[in-house]
MIDRENKOL-564275 format. One record per residue: x, y, z of N, C-alpha, C in turn; residue number from 1; residue in one letter. Coordinates in steps of 0.001 Angstrom, whole numbers, plus 500000, padded with zeros to 6 digits. Layout:
<numis>
X, Y, Z, X, Y, Z, X, Y, Z, NUM, A;
...
</numis>
This chain:
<numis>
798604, 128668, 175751, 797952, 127745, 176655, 797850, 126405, 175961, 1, X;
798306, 125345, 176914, 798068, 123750, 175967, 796888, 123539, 177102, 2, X;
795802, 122753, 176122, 794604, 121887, 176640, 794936, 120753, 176105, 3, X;
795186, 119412, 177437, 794904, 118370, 176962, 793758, 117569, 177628, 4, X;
793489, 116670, 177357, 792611, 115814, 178121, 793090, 114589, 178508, 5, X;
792590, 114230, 179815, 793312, 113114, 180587, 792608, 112098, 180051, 6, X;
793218, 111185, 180124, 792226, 110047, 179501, 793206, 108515, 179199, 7, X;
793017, 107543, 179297, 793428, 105555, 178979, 793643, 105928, 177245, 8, X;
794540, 106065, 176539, 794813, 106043, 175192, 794689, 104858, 174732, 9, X;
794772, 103816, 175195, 794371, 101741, 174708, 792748, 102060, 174428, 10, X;
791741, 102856, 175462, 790562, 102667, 175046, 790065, 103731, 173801, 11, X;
790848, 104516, 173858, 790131, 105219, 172700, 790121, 104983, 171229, 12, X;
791354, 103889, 170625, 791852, 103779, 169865, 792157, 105169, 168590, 13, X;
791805, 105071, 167519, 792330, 106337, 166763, 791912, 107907, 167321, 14, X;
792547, 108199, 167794, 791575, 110073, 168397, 792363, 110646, 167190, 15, X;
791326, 111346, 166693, 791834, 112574, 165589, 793245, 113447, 166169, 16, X;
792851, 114459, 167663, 793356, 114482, 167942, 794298, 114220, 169104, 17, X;
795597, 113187, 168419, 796215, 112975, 169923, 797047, 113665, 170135, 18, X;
797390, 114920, 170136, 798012, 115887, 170885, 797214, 116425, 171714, 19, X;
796280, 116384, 171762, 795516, 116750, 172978, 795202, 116017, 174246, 20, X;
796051, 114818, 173959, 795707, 113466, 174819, 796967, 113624, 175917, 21, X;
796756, 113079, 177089, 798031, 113086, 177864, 797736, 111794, 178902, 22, X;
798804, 111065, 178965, 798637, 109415, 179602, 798584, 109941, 181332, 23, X;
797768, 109280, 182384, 798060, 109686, 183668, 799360, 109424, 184154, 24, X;
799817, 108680, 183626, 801119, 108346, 183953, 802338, 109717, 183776, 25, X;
801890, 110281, 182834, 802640, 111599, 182211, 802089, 112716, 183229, 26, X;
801101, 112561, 183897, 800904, 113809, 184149, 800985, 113762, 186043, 27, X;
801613, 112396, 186433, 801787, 112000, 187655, 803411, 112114, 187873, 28, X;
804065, 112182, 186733, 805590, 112728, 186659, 806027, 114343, 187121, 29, X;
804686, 114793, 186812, 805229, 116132, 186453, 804181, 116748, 187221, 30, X;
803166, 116816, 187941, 801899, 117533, 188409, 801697, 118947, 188217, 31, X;
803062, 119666, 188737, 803286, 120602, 188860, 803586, 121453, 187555, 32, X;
803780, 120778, 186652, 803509, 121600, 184865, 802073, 121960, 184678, 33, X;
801583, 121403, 185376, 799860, 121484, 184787, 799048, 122194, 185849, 34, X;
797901, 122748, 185310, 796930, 122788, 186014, 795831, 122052, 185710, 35, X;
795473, 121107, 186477, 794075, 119687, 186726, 792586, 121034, 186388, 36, X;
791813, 120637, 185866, 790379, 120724, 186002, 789666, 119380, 186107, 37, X;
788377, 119293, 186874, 787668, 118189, 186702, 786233, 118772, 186362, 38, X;
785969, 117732, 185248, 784995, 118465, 184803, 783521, 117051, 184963, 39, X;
783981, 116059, 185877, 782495, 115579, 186483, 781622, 116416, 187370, 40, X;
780823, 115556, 187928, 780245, 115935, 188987, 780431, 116751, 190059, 41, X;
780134, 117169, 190782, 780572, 117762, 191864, 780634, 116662, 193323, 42, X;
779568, 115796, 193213, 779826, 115006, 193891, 780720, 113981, 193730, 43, X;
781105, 113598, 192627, 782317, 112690, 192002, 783786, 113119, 192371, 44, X;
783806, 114208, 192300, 784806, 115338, 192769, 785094, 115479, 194120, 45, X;
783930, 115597, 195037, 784358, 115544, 196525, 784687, 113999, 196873, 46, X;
784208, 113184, 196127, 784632, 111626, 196816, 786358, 111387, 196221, 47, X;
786207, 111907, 194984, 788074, 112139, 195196, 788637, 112220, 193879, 48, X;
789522, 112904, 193835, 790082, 113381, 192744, 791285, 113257, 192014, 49, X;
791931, 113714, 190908, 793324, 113802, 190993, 793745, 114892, 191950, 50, X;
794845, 114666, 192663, 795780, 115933, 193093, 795855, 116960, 192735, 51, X;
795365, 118049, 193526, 795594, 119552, 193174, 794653, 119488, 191949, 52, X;
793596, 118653, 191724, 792743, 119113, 190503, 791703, 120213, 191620, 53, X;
791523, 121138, 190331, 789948, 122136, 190785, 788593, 121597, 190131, 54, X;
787605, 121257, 190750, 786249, 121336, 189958, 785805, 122648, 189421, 55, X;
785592, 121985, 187867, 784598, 123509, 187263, 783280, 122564, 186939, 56, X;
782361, 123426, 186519, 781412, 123058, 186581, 780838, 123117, 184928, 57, X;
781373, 122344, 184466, 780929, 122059, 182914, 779540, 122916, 182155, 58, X;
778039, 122372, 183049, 777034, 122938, 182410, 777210, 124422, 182660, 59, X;
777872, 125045, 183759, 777998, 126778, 184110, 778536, 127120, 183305, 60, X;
779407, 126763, 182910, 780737, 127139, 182006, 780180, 126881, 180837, 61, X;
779399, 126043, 179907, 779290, 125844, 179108, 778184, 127078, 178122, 62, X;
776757, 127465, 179843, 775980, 128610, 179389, 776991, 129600, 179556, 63, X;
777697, 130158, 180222, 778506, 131344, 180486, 779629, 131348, 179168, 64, X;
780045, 130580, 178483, 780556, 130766, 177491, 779734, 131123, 176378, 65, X;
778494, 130441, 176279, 777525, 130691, 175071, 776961, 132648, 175627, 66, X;
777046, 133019, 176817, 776622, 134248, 177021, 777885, 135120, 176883, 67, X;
778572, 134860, 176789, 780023, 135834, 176924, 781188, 135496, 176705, 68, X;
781748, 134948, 175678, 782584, 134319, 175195, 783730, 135011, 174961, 69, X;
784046, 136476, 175043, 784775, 136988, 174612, 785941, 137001, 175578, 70, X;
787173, 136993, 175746, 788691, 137087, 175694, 788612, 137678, 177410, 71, X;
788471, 138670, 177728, 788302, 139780, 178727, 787730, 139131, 179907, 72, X;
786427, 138633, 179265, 785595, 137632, 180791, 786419, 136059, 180926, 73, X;
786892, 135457, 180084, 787390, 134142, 180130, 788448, 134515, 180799, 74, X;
789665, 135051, 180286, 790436, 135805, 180889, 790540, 135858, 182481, 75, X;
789926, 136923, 182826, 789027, 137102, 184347, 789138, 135824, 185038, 76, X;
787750, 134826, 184521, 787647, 133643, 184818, 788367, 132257, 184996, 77, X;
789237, 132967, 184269, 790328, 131383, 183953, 791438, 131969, 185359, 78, X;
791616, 133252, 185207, 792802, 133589, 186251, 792572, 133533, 187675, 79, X;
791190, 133215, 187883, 791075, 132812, 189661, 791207, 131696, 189224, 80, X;
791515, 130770, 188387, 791933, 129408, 187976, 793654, 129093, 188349, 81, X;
794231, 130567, 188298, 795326, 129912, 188095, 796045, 129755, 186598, 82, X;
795080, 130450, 185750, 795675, 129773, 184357, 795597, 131527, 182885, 83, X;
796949, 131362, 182752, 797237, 132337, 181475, 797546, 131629, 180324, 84, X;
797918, 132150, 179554, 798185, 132069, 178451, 799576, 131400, 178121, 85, X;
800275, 131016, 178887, 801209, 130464, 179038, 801244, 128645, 180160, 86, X;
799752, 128638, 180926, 799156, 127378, 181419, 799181, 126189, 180687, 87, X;
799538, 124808, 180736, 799321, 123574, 180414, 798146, 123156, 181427, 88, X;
797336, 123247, 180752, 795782, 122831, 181409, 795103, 121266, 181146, 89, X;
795372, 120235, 182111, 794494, 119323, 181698, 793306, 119123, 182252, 90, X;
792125, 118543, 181333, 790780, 118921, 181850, 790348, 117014, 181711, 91, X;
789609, 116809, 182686, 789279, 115405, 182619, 787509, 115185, 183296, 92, X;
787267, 114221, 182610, 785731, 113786, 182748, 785752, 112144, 183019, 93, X;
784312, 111846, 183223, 784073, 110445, 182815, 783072, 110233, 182274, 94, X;
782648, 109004, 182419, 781381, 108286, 181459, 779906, 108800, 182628, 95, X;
779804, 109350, 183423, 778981, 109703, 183969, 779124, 111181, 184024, 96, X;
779771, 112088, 183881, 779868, 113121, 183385, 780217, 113541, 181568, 97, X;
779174, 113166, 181197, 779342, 113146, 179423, 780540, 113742, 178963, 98, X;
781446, 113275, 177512, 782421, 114044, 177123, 781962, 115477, 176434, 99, X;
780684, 115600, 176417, 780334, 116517, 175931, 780578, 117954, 177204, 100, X;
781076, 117035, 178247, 781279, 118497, 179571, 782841, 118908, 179456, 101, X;
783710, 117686, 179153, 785288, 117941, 179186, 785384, 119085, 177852, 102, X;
784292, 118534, 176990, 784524, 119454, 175723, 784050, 120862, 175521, 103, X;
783158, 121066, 176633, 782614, 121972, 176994, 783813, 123018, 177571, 104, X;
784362, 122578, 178524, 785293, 123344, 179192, 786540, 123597, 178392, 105, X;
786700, 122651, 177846, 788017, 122907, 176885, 787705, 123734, 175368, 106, X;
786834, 123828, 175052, 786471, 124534, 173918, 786516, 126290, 174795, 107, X;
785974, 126534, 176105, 786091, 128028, 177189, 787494, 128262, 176537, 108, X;
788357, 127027, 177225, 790289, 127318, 177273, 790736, 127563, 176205, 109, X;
790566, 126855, 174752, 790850, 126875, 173666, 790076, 128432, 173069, 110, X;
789065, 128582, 172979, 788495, 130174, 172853, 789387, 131206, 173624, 111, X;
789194, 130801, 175077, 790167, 132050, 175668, 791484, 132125, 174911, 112, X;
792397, 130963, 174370, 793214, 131231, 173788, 793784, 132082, 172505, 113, X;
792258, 131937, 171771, 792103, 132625, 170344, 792076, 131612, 169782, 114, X;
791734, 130415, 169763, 792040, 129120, 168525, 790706, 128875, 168591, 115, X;
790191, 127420, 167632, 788671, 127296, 167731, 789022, 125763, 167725, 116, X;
787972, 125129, 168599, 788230, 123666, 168522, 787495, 122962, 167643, 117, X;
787892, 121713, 167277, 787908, 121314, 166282, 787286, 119889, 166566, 118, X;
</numis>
């Protein structure tokens, strides 16, 4: 499974990691390689989104990982997603949905994978 995060690479300047980074422009070529998460609001989400993105819900996901983290339930969870072990998953937030929610969800994907984020 690849997790990247959507995100303006001019504003972030050095990211530790930029393999995890993917330009919208890259991911408006190809839509169909990926599966979108949005990990704002829910109301941010119904006023409009990327294409074919799904809302998850960052703070759910974030206790439900701290309660059950293991392989089997993520697993489960990720696959009414749409997403195995073989998924290019990008997960995107904003400044009103803290990065601490994109990281939230992507640390679920990266666990379900077996890796630990960093």
């Amino acid at each position: 499974m690849n997790v990247a995060c959507l995100c303006l690479l001019s504003l972030l300047g050095a990211y530790p990691r930029a393999e995890l980074l993917i330009e919208a422009a890259e991911l408006k070529k190809a839509p169909e390689r990926f599966r979108v998460l949005d990990a704002r609001t829910r109301a941010l989400y119904q006023t409009g989104h990327v294409p074919g993105a799904v809302w998850v819900s960052h703070l759910e996901w974030g206790q439900q990982f701290n309660r059950a983290a293991d392989a089997r339930t993520w697993s489960e969870r990720l696959g009414k997603l749409g997403i195995d072990a073989g998924t290019s998953v990008v997960v995107y937030g904003d400044g009103v949905a803290p990065r601490r929610g994109v990281r939230l969800v992507a640390a679920a994907l990266l666990g379900f994978a077996g890796c630990a984020p960093s």
